[in-house]
C-alpha positions as CSV (number, residue, x, y, z in Angstrom):
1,X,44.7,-89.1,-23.6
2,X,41.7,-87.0,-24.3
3,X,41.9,-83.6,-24.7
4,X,39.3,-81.2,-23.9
5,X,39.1,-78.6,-25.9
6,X,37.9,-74.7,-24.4
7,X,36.1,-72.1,-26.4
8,X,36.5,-68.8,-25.0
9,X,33.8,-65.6,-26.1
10,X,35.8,-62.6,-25.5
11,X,39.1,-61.3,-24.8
12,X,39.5,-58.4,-23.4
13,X,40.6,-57.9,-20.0
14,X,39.5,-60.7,-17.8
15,X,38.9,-62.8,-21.1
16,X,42.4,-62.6,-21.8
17,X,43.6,-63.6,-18.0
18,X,41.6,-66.8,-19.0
19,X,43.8,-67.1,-21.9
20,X,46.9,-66.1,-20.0
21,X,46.1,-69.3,-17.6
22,X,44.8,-71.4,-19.7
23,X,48.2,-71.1,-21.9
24,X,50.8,-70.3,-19.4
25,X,49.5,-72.6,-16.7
26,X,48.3,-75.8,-19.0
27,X,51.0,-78.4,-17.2
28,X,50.2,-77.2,-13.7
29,X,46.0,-77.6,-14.6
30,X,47.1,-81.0,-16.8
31,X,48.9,-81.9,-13.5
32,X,45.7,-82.0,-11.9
33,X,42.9,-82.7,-14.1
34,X,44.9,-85.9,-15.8
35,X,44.3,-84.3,-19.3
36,X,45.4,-81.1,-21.4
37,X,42.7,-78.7,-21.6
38,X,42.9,-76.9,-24.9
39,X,42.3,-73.3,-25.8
40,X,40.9,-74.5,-30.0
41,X,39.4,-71.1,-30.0
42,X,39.0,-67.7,-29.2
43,X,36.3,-65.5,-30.7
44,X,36.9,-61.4,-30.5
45,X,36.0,-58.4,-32.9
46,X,40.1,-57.1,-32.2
47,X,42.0,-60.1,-34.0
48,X,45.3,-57.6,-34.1
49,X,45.1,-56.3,-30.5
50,X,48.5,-57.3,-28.4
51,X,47.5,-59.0,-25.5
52,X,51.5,-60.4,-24.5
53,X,50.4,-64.4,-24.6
54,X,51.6,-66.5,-26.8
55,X,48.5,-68.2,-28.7
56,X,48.3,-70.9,-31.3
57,X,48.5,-70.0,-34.9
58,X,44.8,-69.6,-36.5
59,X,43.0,-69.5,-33.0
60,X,41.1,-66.0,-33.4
61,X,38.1,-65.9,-35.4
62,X,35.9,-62.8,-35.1
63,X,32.7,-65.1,-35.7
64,X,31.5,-66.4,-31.9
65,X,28.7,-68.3,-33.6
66,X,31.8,-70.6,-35.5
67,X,32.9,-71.2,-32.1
68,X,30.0,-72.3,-30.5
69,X,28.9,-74.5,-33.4
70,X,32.2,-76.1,-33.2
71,X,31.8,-79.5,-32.6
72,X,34.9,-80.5,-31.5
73,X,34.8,-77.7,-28.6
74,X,33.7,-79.1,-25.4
75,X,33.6,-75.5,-23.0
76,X,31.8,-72.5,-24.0
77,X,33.3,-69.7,-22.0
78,X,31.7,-66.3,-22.0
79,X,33.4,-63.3,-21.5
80,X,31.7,-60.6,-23.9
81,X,29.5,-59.3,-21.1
82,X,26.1,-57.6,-21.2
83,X,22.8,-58.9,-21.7
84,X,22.4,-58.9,-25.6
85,X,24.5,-61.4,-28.0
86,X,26.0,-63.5,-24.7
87,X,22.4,-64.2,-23.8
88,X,21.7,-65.4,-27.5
89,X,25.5,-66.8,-27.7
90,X,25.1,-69.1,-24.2
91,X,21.5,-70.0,-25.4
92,X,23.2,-71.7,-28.7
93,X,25.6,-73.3,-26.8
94,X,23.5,-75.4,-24.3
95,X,21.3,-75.9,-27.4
96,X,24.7,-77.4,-28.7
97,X,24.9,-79.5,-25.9
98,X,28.1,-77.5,-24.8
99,X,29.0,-76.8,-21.0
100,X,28.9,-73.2,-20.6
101,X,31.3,-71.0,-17.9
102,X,30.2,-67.3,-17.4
103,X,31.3,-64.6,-14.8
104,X,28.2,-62.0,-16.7
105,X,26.4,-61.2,-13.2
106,X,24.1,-58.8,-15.0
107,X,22.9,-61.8,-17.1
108,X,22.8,-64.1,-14.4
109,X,20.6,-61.6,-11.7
110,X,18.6,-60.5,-15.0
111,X,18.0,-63.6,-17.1
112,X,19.3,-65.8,-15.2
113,X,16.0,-68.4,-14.5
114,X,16.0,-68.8,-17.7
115,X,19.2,-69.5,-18.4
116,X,19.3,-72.2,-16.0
117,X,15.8,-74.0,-17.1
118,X,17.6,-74.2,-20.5
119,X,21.0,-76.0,-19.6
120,X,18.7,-78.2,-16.8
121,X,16.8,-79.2,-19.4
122,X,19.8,-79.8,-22.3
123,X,21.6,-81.7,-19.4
124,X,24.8,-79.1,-19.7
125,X,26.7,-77.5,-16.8
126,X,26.1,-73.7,-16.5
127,X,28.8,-72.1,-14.3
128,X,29.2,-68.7,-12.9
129,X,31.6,-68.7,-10.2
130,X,33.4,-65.7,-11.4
131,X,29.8,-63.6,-11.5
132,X,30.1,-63.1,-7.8
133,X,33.0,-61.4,-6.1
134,X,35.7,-62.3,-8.5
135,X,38.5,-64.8,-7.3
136,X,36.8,-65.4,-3.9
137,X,34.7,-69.1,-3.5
138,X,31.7,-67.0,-2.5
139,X,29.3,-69.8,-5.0
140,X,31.3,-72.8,-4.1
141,X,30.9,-72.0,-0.7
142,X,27.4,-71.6,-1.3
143,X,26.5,-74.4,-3.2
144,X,29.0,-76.6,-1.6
145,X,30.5,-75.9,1.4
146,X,27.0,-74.7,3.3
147,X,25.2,-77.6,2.2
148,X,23.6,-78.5,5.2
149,X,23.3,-75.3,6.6
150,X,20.4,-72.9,6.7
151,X,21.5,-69.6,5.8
152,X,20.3,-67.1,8.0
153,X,22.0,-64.3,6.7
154,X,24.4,-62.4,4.8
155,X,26.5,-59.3,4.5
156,X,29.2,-58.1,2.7
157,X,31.4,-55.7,0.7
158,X,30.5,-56.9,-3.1
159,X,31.8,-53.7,-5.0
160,X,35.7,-53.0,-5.4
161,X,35.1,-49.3,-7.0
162,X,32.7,-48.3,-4.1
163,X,35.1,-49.5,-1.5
164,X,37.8,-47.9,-3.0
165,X,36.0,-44.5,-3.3
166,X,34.9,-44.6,0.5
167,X,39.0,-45.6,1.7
168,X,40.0,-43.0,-0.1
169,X,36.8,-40.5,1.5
170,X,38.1,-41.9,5.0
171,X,41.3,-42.1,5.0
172,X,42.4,-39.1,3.0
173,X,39.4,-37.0,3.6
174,X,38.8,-36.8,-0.4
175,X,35.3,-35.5,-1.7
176,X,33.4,-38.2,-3.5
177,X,34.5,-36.5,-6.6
178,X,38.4,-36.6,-6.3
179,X,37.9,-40.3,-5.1
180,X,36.1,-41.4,-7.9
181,X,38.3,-39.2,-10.2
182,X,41.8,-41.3,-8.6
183,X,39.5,-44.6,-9.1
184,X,39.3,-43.9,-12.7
185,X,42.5,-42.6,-13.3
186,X,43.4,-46.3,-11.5
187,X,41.4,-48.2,-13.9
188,X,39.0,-49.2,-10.4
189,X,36.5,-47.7,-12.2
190,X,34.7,-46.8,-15.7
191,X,34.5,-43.7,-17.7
192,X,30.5,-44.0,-16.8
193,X,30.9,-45.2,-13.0
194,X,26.7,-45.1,-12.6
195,X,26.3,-49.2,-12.6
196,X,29.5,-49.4,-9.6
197,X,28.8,-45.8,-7.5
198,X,24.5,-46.0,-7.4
199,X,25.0,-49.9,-6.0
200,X,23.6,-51.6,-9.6
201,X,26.7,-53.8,-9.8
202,X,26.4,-54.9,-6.0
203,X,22.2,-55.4,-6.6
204,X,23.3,-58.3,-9.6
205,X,25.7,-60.1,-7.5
206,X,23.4,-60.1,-4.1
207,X,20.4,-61.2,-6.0
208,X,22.9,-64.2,-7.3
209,X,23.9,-65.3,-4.0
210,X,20.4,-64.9,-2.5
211,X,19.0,-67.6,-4.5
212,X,21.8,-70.0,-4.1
213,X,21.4,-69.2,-0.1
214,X,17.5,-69.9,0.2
215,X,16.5,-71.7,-2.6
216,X,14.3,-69.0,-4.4
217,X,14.3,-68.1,-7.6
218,X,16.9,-65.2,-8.8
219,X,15.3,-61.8,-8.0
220,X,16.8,-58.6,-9.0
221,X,13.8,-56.1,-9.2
222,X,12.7,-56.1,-5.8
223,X,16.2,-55.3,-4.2
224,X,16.4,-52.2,-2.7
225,X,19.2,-50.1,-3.9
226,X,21.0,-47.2,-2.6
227,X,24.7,-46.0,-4.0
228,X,27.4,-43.6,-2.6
229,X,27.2,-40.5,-4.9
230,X,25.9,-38.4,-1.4
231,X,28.1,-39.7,1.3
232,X,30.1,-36.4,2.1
233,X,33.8,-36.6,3.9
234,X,31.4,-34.8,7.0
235,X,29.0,-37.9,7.6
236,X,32.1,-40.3,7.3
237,X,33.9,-37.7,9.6
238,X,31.1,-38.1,12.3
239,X,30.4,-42.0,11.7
240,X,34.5,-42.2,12.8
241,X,33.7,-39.9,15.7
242,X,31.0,-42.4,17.1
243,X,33.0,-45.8,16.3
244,X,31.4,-46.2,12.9
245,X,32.6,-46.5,9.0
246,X,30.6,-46.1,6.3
247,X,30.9,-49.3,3.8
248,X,28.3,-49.9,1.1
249,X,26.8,-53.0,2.1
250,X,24.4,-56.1,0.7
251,X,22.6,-57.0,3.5
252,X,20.3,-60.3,3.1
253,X,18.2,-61.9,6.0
254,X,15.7,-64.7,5.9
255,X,12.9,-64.0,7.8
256,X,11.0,-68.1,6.8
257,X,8.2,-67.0,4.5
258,X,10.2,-63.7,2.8
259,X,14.1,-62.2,2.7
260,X,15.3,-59.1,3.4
261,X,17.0,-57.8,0.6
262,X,18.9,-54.2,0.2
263,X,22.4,-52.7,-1.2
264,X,23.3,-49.0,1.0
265,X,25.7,-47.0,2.4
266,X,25.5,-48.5,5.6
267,X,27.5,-47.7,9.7
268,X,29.0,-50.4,11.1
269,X,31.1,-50.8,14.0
270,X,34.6,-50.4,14.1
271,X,35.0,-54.1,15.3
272,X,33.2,-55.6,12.7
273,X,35.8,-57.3,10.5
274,X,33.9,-55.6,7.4
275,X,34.9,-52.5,8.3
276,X,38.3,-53.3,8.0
277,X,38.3,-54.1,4.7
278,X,39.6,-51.5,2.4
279,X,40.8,-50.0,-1.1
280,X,39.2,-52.9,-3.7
281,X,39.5,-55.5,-1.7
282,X,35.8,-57.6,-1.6
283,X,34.9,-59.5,2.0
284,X,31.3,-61.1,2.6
285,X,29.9,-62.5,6.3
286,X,27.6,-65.7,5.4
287,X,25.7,-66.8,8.8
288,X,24.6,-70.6,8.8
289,X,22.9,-72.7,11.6
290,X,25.1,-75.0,11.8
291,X,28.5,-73.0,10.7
292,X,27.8,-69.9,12.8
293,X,29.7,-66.7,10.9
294,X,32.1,-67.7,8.3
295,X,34.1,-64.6,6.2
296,X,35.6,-65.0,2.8
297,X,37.9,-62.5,1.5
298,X,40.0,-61.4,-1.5
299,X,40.5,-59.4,-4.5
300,X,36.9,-59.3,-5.9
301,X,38.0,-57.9,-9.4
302,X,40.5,-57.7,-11.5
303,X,42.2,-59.7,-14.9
304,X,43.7,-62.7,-12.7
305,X,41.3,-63.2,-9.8
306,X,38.4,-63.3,-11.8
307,X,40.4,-65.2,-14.4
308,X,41.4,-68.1,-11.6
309,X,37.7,-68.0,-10.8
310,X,36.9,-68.9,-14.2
311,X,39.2,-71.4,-15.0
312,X,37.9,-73.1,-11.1
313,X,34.7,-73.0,-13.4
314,X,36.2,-74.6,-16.4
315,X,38.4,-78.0,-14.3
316,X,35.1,-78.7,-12.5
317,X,33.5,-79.0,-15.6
318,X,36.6,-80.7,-17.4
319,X,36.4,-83.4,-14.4
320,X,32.7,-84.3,-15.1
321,X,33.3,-84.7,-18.6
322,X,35.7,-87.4,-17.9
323,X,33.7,-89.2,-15.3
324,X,30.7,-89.2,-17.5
325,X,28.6,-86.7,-15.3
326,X,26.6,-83.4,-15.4
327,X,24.5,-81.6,-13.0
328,X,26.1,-83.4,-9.8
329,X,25.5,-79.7,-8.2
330,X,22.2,-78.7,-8.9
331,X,22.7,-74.8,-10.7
332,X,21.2,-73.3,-8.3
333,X,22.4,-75.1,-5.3
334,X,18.9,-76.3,-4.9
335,X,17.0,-78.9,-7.2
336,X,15.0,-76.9,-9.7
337,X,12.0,-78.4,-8.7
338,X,12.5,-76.9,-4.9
339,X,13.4,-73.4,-5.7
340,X,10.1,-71.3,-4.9
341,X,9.2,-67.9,-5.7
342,X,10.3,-66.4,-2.0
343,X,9.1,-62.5,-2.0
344,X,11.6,-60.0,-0.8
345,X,10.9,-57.9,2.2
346,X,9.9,-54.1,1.4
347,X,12.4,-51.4,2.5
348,X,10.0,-49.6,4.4
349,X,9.4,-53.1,6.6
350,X,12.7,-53.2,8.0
351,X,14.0,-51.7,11.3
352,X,17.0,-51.2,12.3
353,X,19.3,-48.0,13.9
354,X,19.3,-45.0,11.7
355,X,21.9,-41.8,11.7
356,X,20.1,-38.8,10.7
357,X,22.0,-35.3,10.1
358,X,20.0,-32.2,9.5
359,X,21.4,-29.0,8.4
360,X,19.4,-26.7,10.1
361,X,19.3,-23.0,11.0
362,X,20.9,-21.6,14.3
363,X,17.7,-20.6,16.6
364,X,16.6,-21.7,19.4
365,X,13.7,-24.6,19.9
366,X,15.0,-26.3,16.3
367,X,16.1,-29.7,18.3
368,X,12.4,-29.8,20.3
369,X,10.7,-29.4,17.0
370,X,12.4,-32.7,15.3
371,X,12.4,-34.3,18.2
372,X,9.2,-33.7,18.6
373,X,8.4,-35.0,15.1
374,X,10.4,-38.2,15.7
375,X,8.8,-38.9,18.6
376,X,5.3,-38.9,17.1
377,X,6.5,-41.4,15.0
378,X,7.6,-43.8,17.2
379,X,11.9,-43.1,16.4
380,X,13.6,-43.0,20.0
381,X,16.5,-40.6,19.7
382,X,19.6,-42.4,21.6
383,X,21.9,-39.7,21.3
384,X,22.1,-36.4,20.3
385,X,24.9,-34.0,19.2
386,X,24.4,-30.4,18.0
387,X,28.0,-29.6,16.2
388,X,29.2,-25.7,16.4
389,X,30.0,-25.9,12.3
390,X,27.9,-22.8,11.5
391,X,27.5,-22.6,8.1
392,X,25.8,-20.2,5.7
393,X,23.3,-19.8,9.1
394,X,23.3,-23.4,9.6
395,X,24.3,-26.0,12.1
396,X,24.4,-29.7,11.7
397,X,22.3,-31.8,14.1
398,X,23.3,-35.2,14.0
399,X,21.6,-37.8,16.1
400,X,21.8,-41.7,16.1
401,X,18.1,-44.2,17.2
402,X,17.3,-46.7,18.6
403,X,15.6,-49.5,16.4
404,X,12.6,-48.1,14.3
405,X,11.0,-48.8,11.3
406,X,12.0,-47.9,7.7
407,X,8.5,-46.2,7.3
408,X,7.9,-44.6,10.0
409,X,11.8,-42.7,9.6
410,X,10.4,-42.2,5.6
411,X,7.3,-39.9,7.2
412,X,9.1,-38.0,10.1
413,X,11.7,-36.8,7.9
414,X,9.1,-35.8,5.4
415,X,7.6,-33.5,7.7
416,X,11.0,-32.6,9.1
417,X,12.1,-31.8,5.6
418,X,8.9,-29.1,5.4
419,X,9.9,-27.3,8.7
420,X,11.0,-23.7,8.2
421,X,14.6,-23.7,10.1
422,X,15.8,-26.9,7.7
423,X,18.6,-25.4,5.2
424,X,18.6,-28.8,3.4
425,X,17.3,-32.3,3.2
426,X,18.1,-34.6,6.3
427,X,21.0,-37.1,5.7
428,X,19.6,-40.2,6.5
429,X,22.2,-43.4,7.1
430,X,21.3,-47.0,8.0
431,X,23.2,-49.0,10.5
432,X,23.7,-52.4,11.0
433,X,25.5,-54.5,14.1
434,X,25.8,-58.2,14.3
435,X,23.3,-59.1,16.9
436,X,20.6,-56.4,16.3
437,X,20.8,-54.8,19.8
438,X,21.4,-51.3,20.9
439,X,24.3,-50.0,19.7
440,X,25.8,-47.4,21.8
């Protein structure tokens, strides 16, 4: 019987689940592949560390390069992370002629075109399942599933530590600080949180999945990004009040000749089945023409799910091997030669519902004058309410639009910014429903 043998790049946390299945589970995978699939080695700077499996005698090595010039290993899988040696390290393996299984988004959304021109070209499998919302078929559904579908859109909750910090906001009424302080403290989130809380992480994974969906080429610079740092407990207090909850959101449409593309704090209904997702728990809405609204969800991090994501990765490519095949599934979903440069939509060309709070000073005539300002921009107000929170001399003004465009909300609340009874800058909050009517 053939084995195939599995190089694995990395073993820390998730790294390590791989190892854990790979190990633990090998007669349940055997069962179902028809053939052992062997971890020969494991690269990783820690050889001493204690990681509880039980691994082969002379597996570590602390030199990745041995591995992937190994020519008895079959599988590169990459689990070191970051865009400088795995870049260089998956590069030598497709040059190797070695399948390659990643779940590095930010090398993917970054390099990723690249990547995928070299392994197309070697004739190798590049996999990435595990780049995009950890244990949950978001790719495979994708590339798959939604094959003869048009996507027309997609939404969803991409970022574990975000959603976790905005429960706790809601439900607990916790600052954004103390939230992301218990997130920590949980392991949900990183000593430096910047890449998770300002919507980086959640930009990689959506420019990912927006190239599998429309067959463009991967394209992470022009995505809009917004992260959470400045919701306060008060706008998620008033969102509730009106039927809303405040997720962080990537929002994809495909508008033919471009895409909207954007990651933001975003409203959404209560009886929208995103907004029902909660703590680190990952959900995303994919619209086809044919399939209507589908929604996958499930633990989108962690050392297992993204592990079982990875190893779903590492069969596929362990049953082409033994049938003799590569590339059945184009990379990209698409074949390369019919992904096209597709632009992305600027911010300021969208429209949609806004939710604007202004902390402004208690005298009459205040609401005529930003009215008044709105108004000459073309933003309808739909509803209005002037909340009796004095504080420091001010009161908060919160109203909710009707559909307007991003640009023409950028310059009213420019002006309104300059007015003389505004104690702060205007909270400005998108919102989003499912059929792009009125809201309220």
């Amino acid at each position: 019987m053939r084995e195939i043998n599995i190089g694995l790049l990395g073993c820390g946390t998730v790294g390590t689940g791989v190892a854990k299945i790979l190990i633990e589970n090998r007669e349940l995978i055997r069962s179902r592949v028809g053939t052992p699939l062997v971890l020969k080695r494991v690269a990783d700077i820690d050889l001493n560390k204690e990681r509880g499996i039980s691994f082969d005698e002379g597996v570590f090595t602390s030199d990745a390069q041995k591995v992937v010039d190994d020519p008895e290993i079959d599988i590169i899988i990459e689990m070191i992370g970051g865009n400088g040696i795995s870049k260089d390290l998956i590069l030598r393996a497709i040059k190797n002629g070695k399948q390659v299984v990643t779940a590095n988004k930010a090398l993917i959304a970054g390099q990723g075109n690249a990547l995928f021109k070299a392994a197309a070209d070697k004739g190798v499998d590049l996999a990435y399942e595990a780049s995009v919302g950890g244990c949950i078929p978001i790719i495979k559904t994708l590339r798959e599933s939604l094959v003869g579908n048009h996507i027309k859109s997609m939404t969803g909750i991409l970022n574990g530590t975000c959603n976790y910090i905005l429960s706790k906001i809601t439900d607990d009424g916790s600052t954004f600080e103390e939230a992301l302080s218990e997130a920590q403290a949980r392991g949900y989130a990183e000593a430096d949180p910047t890449l998770d809380v300002e919507g980086f992480d959640t930009a990689h994974k959506l420019a990912i999945i927006m190239s599998l969906a429309y067959g463009m080429e991967i394209n992470l610079k022009d995505i809009y990004i917004e992260g959470i740092s400045k919701i306060s407990p008060m706008d998620i207090e008033f969102a509730g009040q009106f039927g809303y909850r405040i997720k962080l959101l990537v929002i994809s449409k495909n508008k033919g000749d471009r895409v909207e593309a954007r990651v933001h704090p975003t409203m959404i209904p209560f009886d929208n089945l995103l907004s029902n997702v909660n703590g680190t728990l990952n959900a995303i809405t994919i619209s086809g023409d044919a399939v209507g609204d589908i929604l996958l969800y499930g633990h989108g991090a962690g050392m297992l799910p993204t592990a079982s994501a990875v190893i779903s990765d590492t069969v596929d490519i362990a049953r082409n091997i033994l049938t003799g095949t590569h590339g059945r599934i184009p990379l990209l979903s698409y074949q390369m030669e019919n992904i096209k440069k597709i632009p992305v939509m600027p911010v300021d060309e969208i429209s949609t519902h806004y939710y604007f709070r202004f902390s402004a000073a208690d005298r009459p005539g205040v609401l005529s004058k930003v009215s008044g300002i709105l108004g000459n921009h073309d933003i309808s107000i739909k509803s209005v309410h002037q909340k009796g929170r004095k504080s420091n001399g001010s009161v908060p003004i919160v109203m909710l639009t009707h559909i307007a465009k991003e640009a023409n909300v950028q310059k009213a609340l420019t002006k309104i910014v300059c007015l003389d009874v505004m104690c702060d800058r205007p909270v400005l909050i998108r919102i989003e429903d499912e059929d792009g009517q009125d809201l309220i």
